[in-house]
KOLMAR-890356 format. One line per 8 residues: number of its first residue (from 0); their letters; for each residue x, y, z of N, C-alpha, C, O, CB. Coordinates in Angstrom, 1 decimal, always signed. Each point is the difference from the previous one (the first is absolute). Last residue first. Glycine has a CB too. Layout:
NUM) a) X:Y:Z:X:Y:Z:X:Y:Z:X:Y:Z:X:Y:Z ~ ...
//
This chain:
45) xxxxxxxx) +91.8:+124.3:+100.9:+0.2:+0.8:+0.3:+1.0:+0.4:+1.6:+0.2:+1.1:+0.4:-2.5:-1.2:-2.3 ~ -0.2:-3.4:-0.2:-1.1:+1.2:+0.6:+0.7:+1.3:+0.0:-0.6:+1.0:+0.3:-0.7:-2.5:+1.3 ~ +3.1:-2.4:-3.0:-1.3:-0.5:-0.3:-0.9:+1.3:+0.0:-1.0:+0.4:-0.6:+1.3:-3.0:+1.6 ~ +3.9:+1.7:+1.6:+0.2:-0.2:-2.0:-1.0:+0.2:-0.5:+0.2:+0.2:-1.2:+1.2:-1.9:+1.0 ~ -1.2:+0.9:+4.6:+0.3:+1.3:-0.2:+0.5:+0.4:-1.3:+0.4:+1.0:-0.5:+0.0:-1.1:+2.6 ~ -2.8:-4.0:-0.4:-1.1:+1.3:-0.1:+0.9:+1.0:-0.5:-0.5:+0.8:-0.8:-1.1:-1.3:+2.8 ~ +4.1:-3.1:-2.1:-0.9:-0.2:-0.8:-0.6:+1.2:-0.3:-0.1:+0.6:-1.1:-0.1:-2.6:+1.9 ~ +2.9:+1.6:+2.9:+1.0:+0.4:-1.9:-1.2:+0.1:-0.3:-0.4:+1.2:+0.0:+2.6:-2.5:-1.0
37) xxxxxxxx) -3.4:-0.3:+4.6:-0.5:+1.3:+0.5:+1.3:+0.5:-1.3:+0.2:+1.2:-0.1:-1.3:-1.3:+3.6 ~ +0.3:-4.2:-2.6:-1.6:+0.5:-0.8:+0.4:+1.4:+0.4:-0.9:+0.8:+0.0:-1.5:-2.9:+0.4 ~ +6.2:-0.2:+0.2:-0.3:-0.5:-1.3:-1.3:+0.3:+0.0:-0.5:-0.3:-1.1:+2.0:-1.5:+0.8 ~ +0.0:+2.3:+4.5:+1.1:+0.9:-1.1:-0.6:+0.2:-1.2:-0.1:+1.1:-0.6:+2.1:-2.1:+1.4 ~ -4.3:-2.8:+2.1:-0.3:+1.2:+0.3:+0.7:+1.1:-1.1:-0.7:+0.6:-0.8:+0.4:-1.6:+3.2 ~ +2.0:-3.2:-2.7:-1.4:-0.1:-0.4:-1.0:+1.6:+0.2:-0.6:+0.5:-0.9:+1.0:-3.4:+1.7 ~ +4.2:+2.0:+0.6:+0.2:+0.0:-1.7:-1.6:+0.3:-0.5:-0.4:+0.7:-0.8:+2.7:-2.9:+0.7 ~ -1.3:+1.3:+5.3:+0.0:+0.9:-0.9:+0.3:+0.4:-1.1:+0.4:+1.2:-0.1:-0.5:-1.0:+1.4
29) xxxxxxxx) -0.7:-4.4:-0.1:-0.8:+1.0:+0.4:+0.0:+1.3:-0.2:-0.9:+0.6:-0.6:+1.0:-1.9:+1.8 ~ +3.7:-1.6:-2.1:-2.0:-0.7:-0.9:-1.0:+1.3:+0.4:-0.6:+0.7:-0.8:+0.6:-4.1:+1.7 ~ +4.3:+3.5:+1.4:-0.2:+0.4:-1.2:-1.0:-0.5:-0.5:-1.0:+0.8:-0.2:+2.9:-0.5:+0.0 ~ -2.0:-2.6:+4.5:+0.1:+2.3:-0.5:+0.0:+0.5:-0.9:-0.8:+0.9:-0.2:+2.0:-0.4:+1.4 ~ -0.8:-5.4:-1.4:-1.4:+0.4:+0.9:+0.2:+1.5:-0.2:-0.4:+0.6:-1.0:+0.2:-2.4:+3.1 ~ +4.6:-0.4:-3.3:-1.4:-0.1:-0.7:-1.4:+0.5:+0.1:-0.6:+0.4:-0.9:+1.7:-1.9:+0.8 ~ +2.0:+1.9:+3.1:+1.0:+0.7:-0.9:-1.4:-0.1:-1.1:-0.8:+0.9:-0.3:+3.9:-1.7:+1.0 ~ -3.4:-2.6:+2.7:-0.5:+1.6:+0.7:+0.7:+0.8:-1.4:-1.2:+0.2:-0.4:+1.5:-0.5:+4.0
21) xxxxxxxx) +0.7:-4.1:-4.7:-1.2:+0.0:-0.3:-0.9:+1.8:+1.1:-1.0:+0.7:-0.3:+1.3:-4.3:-0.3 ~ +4.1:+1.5:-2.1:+0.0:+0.6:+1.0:-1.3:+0.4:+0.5:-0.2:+1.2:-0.1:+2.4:-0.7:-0.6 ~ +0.5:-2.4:-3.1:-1.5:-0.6:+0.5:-0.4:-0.1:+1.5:-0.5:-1.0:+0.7:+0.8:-0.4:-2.7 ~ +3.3:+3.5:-1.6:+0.8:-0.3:+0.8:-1.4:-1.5:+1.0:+0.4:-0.9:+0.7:+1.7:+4.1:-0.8 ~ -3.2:-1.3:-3.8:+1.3:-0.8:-0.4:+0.7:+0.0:+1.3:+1.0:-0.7:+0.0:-0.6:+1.4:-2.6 ~ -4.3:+1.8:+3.1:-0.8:-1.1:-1.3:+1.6:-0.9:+0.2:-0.1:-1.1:+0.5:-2.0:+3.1:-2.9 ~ +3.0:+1.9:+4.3:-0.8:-0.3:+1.2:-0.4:-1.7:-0.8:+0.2:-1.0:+0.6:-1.3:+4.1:+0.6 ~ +2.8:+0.4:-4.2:+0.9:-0.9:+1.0:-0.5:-0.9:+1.0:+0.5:-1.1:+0.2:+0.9:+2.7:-0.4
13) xxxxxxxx) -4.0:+0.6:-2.1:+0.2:-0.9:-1.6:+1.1:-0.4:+1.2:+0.1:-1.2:+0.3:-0.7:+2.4:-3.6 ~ -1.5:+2.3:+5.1:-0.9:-1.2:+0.1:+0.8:-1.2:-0.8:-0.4:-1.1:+0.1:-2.0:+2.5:+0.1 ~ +4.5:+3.3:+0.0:+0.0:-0.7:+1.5:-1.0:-1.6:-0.2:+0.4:-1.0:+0.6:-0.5:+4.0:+0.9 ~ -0.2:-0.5:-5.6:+1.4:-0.7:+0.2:+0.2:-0.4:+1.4:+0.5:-1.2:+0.2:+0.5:+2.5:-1.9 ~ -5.0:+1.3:+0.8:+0.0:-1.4:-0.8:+1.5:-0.8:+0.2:+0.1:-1.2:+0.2:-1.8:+2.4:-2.2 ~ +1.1:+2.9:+4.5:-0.7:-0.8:+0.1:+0.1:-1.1:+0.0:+0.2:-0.9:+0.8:-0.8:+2.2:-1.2 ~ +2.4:+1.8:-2.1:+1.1:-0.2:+1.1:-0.9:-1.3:+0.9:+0.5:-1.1:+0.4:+0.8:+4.2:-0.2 ~ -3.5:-0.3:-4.0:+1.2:-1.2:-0.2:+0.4:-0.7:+0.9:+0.1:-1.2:-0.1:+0.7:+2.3:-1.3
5) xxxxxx) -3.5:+2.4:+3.2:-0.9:-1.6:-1.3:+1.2:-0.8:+0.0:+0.3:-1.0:+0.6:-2.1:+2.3:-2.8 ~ +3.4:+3.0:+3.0:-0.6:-0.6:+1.3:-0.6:-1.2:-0.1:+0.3:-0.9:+0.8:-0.7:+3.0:-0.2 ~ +1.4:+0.5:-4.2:+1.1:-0.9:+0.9:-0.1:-0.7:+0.5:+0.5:-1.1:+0.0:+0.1:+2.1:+0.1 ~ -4.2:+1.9:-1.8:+0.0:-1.7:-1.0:+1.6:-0.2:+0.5:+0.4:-1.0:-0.5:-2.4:+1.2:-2.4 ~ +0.6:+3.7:+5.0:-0.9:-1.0:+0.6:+0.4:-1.3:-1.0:+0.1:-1.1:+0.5:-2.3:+3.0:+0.3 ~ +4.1:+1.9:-2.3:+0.6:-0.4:+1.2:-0.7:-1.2:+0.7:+0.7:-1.0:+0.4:+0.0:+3.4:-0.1
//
């Protein structure tokens, strides 16, 4: 469920990237960055 949540992320940013919507950019970046260590740990650890 959590690697959706990821996806949906990544695709909010790839528009934000082609539309160069730079607040759209900023948030997602951010939290892609955060989302993306807490898959990591939850893949990792369990």
């Amino acid at each position: 469920m959590f690697i959706i949540f990821v996806m949906g992320i990544t695709l909010w940013l790839v528009y934000g990237l082609i539309k160069w919507d730079i607040p759209i950019i900023v948030a997602n970046s951010a939290t892609l960055v955060l989302a993306g260590g807490i898959l990591v740990m939850k893949l990792k650890y369990g």
